[in-house]
DOVEX-187545 format. One record per residue: residue in one letter; x, y, z of N, C-alpha, C in turn. Coordinates in nm, 3 decimals. Example, Ala and Ser with C-alpha at 12.3 -4.5 7.8 and 13.67 -1.06 7.14 Angstrom:
REM residues 2
+------+---------+---------+---------+---------+---------+---------+---------+---------+---------+
! type !     n_u !     n_v !     n_w !    ca_u !    ca_v !    ca_w !     c_u !     c_v !     c_w !
+------+---------+---------+---------+---------+---------+---------+---------+---------+---------+
!    A !   1.319 !  -0.569 !   0.780 !   1.230 !  -0.450 !   0.780 !   1.320 !  -0.330 !   0.780 !
!    S !   1.285 !  -0.225 !   0.708 !   1.367 !  -0.106 !   0.714 !   1.290 !   0.003 !   0.787 !
+------+---------+---------+---------+---------+---------+---------+---------+---------+---------+
***
This chain:
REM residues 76
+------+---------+---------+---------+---------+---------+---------+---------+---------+---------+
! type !     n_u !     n_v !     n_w !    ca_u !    ca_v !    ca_w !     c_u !     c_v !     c_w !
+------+---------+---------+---------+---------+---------+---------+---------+---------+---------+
!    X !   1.059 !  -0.258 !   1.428 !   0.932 !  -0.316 !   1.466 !   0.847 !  -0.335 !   1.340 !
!    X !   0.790 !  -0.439 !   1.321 !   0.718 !  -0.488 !   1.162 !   0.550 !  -0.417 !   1.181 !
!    X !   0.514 !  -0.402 !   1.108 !   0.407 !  -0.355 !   1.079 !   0.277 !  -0.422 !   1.036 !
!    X !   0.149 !  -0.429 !   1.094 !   0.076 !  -0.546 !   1.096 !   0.026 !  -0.533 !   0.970 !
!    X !  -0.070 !  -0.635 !   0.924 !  -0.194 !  -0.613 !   0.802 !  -0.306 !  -0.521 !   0.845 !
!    X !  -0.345 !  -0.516 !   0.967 !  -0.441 !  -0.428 !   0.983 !  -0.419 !  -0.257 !   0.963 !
!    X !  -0.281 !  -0.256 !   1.028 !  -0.236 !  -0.090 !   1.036 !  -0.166 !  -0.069 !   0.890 !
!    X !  -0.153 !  -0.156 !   0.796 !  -0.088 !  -0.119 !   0.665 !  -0.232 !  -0.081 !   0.600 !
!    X !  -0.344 !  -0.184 !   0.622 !  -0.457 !  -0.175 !   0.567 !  -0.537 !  -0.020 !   0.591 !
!    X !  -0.513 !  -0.007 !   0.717 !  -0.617 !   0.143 !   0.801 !  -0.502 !   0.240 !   0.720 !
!    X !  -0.385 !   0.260 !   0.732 !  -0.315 !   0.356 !   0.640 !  -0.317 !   0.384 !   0.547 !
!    X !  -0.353 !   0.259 !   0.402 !  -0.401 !   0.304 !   0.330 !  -0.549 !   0.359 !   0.264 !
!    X !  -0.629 !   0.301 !   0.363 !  -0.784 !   0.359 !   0.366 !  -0.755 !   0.530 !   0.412 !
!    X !  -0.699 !   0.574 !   0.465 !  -0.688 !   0.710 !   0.504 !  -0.668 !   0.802 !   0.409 !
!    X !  -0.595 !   0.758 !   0.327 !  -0.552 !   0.808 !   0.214 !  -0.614 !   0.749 !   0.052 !
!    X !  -0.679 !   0.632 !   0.076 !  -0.731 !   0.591 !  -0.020 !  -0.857 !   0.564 !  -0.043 !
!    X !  -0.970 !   0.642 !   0.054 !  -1.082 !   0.587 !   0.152 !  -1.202 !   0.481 !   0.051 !
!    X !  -1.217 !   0.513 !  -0.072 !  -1.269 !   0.439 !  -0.169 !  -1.190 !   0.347 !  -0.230 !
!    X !  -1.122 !   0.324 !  -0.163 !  -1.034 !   0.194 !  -0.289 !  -1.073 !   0.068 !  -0.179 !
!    X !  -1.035 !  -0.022 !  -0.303 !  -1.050 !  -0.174 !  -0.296 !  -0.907 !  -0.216 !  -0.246 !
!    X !  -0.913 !  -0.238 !  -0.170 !  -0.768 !  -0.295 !  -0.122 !  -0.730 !  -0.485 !  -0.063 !
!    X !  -0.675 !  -0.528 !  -0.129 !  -0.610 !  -0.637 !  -0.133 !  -0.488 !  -0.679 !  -0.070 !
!    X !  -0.464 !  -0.735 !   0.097 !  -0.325 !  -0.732 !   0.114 !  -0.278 !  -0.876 !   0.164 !
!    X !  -0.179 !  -0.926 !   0.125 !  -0.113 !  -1.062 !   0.124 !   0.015 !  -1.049 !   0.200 !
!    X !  -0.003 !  -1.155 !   0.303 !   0.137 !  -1.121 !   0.367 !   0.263 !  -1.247 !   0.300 !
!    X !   0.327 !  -1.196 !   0.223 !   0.495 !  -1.288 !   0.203 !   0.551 !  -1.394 !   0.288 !
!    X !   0.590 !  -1.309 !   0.406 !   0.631 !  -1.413 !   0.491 !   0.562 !  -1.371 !   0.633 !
!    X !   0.562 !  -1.464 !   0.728 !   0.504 !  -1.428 !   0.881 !   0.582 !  -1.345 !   0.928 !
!    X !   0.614 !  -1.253 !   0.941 !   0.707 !  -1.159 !   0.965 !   0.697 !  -1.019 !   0.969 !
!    X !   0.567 !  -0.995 !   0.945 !   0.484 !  -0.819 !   0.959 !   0.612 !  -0.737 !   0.850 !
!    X !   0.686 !  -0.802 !   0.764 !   0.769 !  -0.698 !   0.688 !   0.762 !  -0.694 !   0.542 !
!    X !   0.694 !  -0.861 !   0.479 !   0.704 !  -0.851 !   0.391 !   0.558 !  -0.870 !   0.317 !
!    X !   0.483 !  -0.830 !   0.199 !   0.357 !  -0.798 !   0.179 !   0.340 !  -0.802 !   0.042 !
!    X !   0.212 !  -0.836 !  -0.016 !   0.165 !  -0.770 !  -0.152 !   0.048 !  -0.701 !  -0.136 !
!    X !   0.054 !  -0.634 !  -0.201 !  -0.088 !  -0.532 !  -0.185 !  -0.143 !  -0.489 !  -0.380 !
!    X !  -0.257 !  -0.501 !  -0.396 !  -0.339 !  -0.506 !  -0.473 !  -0.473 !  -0.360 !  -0.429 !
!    X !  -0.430 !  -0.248 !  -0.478 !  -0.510 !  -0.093 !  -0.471 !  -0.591 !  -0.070 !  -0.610 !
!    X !  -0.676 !  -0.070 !  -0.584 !  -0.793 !  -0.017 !  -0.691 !  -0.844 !   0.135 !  -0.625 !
!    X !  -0.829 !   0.219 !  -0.717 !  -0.879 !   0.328 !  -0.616 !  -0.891 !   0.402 !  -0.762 !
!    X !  -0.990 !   0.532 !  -0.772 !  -1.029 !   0.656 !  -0.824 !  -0.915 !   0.773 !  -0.870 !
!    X !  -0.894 !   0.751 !  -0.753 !  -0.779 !   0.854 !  -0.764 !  -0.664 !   0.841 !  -0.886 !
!    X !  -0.610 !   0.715 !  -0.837 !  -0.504 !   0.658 !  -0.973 !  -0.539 !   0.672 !  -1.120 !
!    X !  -0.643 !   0.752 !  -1.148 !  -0.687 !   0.762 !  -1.279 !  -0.586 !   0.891 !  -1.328 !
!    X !  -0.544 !   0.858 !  -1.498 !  -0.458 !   0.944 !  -1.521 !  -0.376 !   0.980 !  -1.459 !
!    X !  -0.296 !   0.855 !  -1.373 !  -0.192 !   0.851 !  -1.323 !  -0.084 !   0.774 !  -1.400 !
!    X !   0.024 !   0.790 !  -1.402 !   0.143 !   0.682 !  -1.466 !   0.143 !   0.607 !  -1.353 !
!    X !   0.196 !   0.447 !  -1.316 !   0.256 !   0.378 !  -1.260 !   0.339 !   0.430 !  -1.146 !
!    X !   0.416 !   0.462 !  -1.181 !   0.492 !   0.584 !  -1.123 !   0.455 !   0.638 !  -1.004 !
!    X !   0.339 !   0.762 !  -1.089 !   0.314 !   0.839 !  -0.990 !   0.242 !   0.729 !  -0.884 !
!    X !   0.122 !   0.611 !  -0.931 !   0.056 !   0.563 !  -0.854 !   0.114 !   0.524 !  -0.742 !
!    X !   0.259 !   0.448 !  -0.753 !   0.345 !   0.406 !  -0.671 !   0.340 !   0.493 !  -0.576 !
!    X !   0.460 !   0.630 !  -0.592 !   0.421 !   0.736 !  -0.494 !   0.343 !   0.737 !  -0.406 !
!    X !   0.212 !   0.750 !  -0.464 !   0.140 !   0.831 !  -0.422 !   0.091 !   0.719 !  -0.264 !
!    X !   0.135 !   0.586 !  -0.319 !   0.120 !   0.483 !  -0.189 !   0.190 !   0.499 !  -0.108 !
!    X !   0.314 !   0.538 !  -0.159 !   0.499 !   0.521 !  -0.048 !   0.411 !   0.621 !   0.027 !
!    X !   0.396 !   0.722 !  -0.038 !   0.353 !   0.886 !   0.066 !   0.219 !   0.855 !   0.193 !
!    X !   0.140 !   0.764 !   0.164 !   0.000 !   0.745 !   0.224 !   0.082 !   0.663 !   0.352 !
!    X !   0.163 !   0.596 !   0.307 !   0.266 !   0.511 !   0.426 !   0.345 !   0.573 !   0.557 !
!    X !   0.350 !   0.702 !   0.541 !   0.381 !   0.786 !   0.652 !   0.505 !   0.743 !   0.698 !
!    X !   0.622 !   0.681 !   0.577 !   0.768 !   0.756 !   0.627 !   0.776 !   0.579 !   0.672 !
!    X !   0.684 !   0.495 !   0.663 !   0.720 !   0.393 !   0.708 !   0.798 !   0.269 !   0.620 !
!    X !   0.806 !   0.300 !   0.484 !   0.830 !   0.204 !   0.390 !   0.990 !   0.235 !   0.414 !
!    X !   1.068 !   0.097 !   0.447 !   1.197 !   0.090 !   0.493 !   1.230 !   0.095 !   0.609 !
!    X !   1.098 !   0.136 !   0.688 !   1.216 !   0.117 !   0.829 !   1.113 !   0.020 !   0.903 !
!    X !   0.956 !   0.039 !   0.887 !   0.852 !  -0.069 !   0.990 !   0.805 !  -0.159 !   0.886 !
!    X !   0.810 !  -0.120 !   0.695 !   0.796 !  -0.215 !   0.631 !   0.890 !  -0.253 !   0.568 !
!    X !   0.948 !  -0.327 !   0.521 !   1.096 !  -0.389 !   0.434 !   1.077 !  -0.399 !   0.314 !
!    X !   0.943 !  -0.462 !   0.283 !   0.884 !  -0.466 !   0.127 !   0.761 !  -0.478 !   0.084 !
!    X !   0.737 !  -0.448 !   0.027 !   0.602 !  -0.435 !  -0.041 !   0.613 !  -0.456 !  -0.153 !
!    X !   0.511 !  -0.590 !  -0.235 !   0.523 !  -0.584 !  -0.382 !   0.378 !  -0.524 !  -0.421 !
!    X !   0.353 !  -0.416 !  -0.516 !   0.241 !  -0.342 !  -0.536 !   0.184 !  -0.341 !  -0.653 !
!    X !   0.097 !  -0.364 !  -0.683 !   0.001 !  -0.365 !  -0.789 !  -0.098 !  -0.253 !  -0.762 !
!    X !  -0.132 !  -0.123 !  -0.878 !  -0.214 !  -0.030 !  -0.873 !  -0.285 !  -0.045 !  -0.957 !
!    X !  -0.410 !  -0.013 !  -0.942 !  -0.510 !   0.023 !  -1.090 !  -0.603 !   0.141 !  -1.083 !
!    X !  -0.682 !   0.227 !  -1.185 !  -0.777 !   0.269 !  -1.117 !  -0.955 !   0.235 !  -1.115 !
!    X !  -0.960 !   0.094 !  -1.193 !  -1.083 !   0.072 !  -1.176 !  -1.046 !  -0.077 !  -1.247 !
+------+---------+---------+---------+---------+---------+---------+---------+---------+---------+
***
């Protein structure tokens, strides 16, 4: 089952509650996405970790309700 823009969006506000969030859908298809996160937190973070720290805010969903996500992090 694909996963909307709104509930990708509210998932990451939960976990990201001050960030700027940016999300683009790929194809009509609730699976495929870009997302653009500005958030506080990501400071003195590597890439890396920033990534993470999104997969984790996703609640187990990246691969099975989302297929892909292309991600861009920053922290300001």
């Amino acid at each position: 089952m694909p996963i909307s823009k709104k509930e990708l969006e509210s998932l990451l506000l939960k976990s990201f509650p001050d960030a700027v969030i940016n999300i683009e859908e790929l194809k009509d298809d609730g699976d495929h996405y870009k997302a653009l996160i500005i958030s506080k937190q990501f400071k003195e973070k590597t890439k890396i970790q920033q990534h993470q720290m999104v997969y984790e805010a996703l609640n187990g969903k990246m691969g099975s309700e989302l297929h892909a996500l292309m991600l861009k992090t920053q922290s300001e």
